[in-house]
MIMARLUM-713803 format. One line per 3 residues: their letters; for each residue z, x, y of C-alpha. Coordinates in steps of 0.1 Angstrom, whole numbers, padded with zeros to 4 digits. Each point is the difference from the previous one (the first is absolute). Layout:
BEGIN
A> Z,X,Y  ...
% end
This chain:
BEGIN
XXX> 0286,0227,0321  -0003,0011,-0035  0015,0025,-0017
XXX> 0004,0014,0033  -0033,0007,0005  -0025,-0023,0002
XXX> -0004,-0028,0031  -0011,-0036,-0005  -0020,-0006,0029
XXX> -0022,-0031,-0011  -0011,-0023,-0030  -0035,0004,-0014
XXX> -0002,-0017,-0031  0020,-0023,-0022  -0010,0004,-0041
XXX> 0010,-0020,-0029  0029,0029,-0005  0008,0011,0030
XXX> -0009,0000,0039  -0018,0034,0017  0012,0012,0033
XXX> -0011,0026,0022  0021,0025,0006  0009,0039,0017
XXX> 0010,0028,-0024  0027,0016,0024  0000,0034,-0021
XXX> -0041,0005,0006  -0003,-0017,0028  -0030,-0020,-0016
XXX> -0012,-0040,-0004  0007,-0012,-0034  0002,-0035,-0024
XXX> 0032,-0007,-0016  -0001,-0030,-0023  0031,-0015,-0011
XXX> 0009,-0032,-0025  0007,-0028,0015  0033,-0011,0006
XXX> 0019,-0004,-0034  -0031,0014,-0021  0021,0031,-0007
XXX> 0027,-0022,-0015  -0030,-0009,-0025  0002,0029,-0027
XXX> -0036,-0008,-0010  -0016,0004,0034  0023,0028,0012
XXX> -0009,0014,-0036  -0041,-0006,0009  0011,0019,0037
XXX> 0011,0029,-0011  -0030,0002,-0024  -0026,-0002,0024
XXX> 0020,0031,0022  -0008,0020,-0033  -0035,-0012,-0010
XXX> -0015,0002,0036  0025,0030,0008  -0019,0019,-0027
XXX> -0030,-0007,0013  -0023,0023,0027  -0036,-0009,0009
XXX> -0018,-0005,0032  -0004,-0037,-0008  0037,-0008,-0008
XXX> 0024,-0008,0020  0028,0026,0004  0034,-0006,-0011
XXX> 0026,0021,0021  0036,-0005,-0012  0017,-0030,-0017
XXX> 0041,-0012,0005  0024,-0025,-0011  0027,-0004,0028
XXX> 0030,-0028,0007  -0023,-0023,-0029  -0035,0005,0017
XXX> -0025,0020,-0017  -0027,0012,0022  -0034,0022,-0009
XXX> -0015,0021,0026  -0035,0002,0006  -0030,0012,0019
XXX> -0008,-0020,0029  -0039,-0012,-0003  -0020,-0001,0029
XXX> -0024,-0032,-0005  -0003,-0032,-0013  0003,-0014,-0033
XXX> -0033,-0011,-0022  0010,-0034,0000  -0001,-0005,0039
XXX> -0036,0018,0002  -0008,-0028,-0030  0007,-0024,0016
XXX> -0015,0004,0037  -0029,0024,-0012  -0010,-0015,-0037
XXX> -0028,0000,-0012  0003,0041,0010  -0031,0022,0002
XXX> -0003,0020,-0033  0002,0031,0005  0035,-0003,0017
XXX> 0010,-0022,-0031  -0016,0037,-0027  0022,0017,0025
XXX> 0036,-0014,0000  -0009,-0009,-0040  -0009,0037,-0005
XXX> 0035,0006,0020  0022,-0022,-0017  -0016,0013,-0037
XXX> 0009,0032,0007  0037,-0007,0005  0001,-0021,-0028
XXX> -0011,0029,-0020  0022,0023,0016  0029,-0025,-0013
XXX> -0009,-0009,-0031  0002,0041,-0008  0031,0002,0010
XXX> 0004,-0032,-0030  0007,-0027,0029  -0015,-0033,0004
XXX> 0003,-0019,0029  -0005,-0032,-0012  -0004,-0020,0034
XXX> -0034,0018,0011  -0002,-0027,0030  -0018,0003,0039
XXX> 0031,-0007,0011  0010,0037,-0016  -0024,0017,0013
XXX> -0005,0013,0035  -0031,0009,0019  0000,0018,0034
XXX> -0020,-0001,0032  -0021,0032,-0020  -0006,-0020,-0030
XXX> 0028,0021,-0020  0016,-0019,-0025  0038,0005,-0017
XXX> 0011,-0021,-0030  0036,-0011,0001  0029,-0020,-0011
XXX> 0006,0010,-0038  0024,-0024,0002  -0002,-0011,-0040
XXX> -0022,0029,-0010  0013,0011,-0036  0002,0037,-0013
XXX> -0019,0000,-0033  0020,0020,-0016  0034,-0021,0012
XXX> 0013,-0033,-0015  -0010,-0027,0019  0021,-0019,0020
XXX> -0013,-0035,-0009  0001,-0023,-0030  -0026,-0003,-0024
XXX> -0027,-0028,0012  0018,0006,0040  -0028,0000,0024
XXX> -0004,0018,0032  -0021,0004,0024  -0018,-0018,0029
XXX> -0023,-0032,-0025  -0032,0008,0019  0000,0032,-0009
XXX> 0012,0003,-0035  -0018,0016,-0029  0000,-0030,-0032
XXX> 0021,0025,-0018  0022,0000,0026  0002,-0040,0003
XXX> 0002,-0002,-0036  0030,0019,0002  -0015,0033,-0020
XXX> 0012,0034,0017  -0019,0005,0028  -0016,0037,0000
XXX> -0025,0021,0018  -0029,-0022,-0002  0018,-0030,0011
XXX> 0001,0018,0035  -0032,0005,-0005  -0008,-0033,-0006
XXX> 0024,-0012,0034  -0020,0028,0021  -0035,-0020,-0010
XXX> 0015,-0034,0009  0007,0019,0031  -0037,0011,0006
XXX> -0015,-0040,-0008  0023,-0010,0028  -0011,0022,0025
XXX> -0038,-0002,-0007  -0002,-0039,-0003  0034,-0012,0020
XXX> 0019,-0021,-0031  0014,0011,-0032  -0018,-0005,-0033
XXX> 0028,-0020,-0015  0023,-0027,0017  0018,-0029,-0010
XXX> 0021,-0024,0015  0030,0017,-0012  0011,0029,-0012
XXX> -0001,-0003,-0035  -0034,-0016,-0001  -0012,0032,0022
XXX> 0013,0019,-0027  -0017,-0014,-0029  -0030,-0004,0021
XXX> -0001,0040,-0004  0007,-0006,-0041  -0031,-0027,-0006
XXX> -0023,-0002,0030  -0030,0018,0007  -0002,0023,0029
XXX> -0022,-0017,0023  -0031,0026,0000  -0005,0020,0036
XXX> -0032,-0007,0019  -0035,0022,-0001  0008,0013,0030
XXX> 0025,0011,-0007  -0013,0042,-0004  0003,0019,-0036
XXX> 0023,0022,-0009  0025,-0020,0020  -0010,-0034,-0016
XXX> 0003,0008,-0037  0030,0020,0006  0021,-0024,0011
XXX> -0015,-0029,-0029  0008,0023,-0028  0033,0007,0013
XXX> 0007,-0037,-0001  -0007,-0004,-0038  0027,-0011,-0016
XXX> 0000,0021,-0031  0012,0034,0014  -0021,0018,-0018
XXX> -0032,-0008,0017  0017,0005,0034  -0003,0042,0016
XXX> 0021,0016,-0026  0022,0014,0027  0004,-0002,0041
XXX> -0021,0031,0001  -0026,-0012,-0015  0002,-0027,0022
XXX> -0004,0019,0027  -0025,0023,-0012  -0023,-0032,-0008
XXX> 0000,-0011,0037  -0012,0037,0012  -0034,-0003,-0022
XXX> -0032,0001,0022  -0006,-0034,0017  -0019,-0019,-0020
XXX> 0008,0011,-0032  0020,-0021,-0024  0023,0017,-0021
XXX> -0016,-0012,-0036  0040,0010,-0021  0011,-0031,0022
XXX> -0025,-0028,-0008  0013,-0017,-0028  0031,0001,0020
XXX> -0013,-0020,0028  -0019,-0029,-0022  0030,-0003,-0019
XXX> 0021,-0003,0029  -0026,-0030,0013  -0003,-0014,-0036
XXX> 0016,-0032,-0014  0030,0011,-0015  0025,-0014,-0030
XXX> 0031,0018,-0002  0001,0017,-0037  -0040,0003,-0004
XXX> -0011,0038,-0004  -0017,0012,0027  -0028,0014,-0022
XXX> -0003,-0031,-0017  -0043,-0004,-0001  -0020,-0031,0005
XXX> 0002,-0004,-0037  0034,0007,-0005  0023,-0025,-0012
XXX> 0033,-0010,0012  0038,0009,-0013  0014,-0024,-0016
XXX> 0033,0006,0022  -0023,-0009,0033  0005,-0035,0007
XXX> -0011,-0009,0041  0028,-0019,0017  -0017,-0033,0013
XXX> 0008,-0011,0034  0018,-0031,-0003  -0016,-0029,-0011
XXX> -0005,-0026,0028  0000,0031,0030  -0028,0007,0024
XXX> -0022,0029,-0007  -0027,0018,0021  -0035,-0001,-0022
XXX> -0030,0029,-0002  -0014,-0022,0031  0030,0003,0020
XXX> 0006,-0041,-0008  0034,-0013,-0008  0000,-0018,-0038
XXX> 0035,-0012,-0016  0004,0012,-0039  0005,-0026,-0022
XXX> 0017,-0002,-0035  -0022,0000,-0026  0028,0008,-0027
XXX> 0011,-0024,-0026  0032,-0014,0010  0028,0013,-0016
XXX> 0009,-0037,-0014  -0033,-0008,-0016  0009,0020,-0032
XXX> 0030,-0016,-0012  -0016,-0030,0012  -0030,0007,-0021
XXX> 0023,0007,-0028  0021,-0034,0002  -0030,-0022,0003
XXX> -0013,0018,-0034  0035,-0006,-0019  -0003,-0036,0015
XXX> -0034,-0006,-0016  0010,0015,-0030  0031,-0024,-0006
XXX> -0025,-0036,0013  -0025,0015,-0028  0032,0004,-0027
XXX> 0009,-0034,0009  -0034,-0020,-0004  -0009,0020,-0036
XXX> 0033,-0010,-0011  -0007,-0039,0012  -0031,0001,-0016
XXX> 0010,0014,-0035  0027,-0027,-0001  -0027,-0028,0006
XXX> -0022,0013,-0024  0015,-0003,-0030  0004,-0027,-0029
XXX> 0015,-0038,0010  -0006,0010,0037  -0009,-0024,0028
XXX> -0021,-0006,0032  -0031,0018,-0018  -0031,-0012,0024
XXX> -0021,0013,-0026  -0015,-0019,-0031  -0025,0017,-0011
XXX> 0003,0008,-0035  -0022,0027,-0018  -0007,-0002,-0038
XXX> 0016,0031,-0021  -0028,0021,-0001  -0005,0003,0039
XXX> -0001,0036,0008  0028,0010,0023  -0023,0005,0028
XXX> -0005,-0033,0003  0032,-0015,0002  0008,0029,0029
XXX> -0028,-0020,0018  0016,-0034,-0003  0027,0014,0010
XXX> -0014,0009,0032  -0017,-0026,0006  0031,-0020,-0001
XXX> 0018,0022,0027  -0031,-0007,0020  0002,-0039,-0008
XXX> 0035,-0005,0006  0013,0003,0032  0036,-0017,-0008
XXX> 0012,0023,-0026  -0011,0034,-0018  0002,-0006,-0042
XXX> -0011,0015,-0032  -0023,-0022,-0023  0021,-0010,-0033
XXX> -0031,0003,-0024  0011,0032,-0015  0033,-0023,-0013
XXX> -0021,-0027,-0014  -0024,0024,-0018  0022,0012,-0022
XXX> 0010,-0025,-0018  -0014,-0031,-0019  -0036,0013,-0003
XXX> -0009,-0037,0011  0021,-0018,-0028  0024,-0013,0027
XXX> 0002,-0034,0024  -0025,0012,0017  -0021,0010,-0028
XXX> 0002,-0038,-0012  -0009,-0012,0033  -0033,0014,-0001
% end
């Protein structure tokens, strides 16, 4: 018994915060769900904090397709919430024996579930954690969104840190996985995921992991809904999957007011929400960037790491491959320079030694008369490099031209 009044009689559900039992409300003699934290949560200030908050937020809140909250206690360390009892199953079980579900059942329960999104985010609540698993359909087709479990007031501080995400990853809106402040459009971004599911049977995004479910939602394309898929339903649910908010349904309303247009008829305001939300996509280029446009500066693609396996435009696995310069070849570059530089210092200097008066080893004997234009002895000259494949010299005739004007030894000789 709690609080002296309400019965466990059997478990129903167990949650991430707490476990939800069935139970009889002695004082009206009616059926209700209590759902308590699990053992030695309410010792946890932060989740008994998020508890309480979620008695308030859903407390405060009265529509046909929300869940009703009856009464919430804190007795001997166990806080409990009491709640209507829903008659049904949840979305996720009709998922996943039903999927992919007949379309006009999917407009209906999306219709539903919009409506009580809009009812809360009047009342400035945001659940947050739009899910199947929140959202409970009965034998009529009557469905009751639930669990506001992390919902946030707007106008309260929140209760996580700055960059803390929560939320279930398949379902999160890229603000909310970047760690932005989730708000009313993020649920209406979680409520489209919701719709893809049930039309085609799998989620738009999924990774291996969490986190790279997550960021799938950030930089991946939504993968685009098929033709059969009938108008207004199909471009409602793209456009609500773009990932610049603004070109999502500007509200859960409008959301569900796009999904009541005739059959057939595509709700043009949406369009450019849908092909953006099936469109390449590099997180910090404008939306409204044109064919011509031209790129921030400040956008700079990650690469996928060099070496991994990719999936091609054919649907063929290729590897990437460096094609950067090395991050060694620079200063390599840069030594081998300084290294010619000093070889080149060193063999001018050996040659201006050898060149000059009294020197030895010349290969060269060639001598010019004094009136040789300098061209001319710069063609000895190389000739002699050419001829002389032991040693590199300078001719000497410049020496002996400038003296003796043929009055010397060698004048006498001839």
């Amino acid at each position: 018994m709690l609080a002296n009044r309400y019965r466990l009689v059997e478990r129903i559900a167990l949650g991430g915060m707490g476990e939800v039992w069935r139970a009889h409300d002695e004082t009206l003699d009616r059926e209700v769900a209590v759902k308590m934290l699990l053992p030695g949560s309410a010792n946890d200030e932060g989740f008994l904090e998020r508890f309480r908050a979620e008695a308030r937020h859903s407390g405060g809140l009265t529509h046909p397709n929300i869940g009703t909250v009856h009464d919430f206690g804190e007795e001997d360390g166990n806080a409990f919430l009491v709640m209507e009892l829903l008659q049904g199953e949840p979305l996720s079980t009709l998922i996943r024996e039903r999927a992919p579900m007949p379309q006009d059942e999917v407009t209906d329960i999306l219709y539903q579930a919009a409506l009580a999104l809009q009812a809360a985010h009047e009342a400035d609540v945001v659940h947050r954690d739009v899910k199947p698993a929140n959202i409970v359909v009965d034998a009529n087709g009557y469905a009751k969104l639930t669990d506001f479990g992390i919902a946030r007031a707007l106008n309260e501080a929140p209760l996580t840190q700055t960059g803390e995400v929560l939320g279930t990853p398949h379902y999160l809106a890229p603000e909310q996985a970047k760690g932005e402040q989730a708000g009313p459009l993020s649920d209406v971004y979680a409520l489209a995921v919701v719709g893809y599911e049930m039309i085609t049977g799998q989620r738009p995004f999924s990774g291996e992991t969490m986190v790279t479910t997550a960021l799938a939602h950030i930089s991946q394309p939504a993968p685009p809904l098929s033709d059969d898929v009938a108008e207004p339903l199909r471009t409602t649910v793209m456009a609500s999957l773009a990932k610049d908010p603004t070109l999502r349904p500007q509200s859960a309303a409008a959301f569900a007011a796009a999904l009541r247009l005739p059959a057939g008829e595509v709700p043009e305001h949406l369009v450019a929400g849908a092909a953006a939300a099936v469109a390449p996509f590099i997180v910090g280029v404008p939306t409204d960037l044109g064919p011509e446009g031209t790129l921030p500066t400040s956008v700079i693609p990650t690469p996928a790491p060099f070496g991994a396996a990719i999936t091609t435009a054919e649907g063929t696995d290729s590897v990437l491959h460096d094609t950067r310069r090395p991050p060694w070849l620079i200063p390599a570059a840069a030594a081998l320079v300084v290294l010619v530089i000093i070889v080149a210092a060193i063999a001018f200097g050996s040659r201006g030694a050898t060149a000059g008066p009294g020197g030895s080893g010349d290969t060269a004997t060639t001598t010019q008369p004094a009136t040789t234009p300098t061209t001319a002895t710069t063609t000895q000259t190389t000739a002699s490099r050419t001829t002389a494949p032991a040693s590199i010299a300078t001719p000497k005739a410049p020496a002996h031209q400038g003296k003796g004007n043929g009055n010397g030894k060698g004048g006498k000789k001839k």
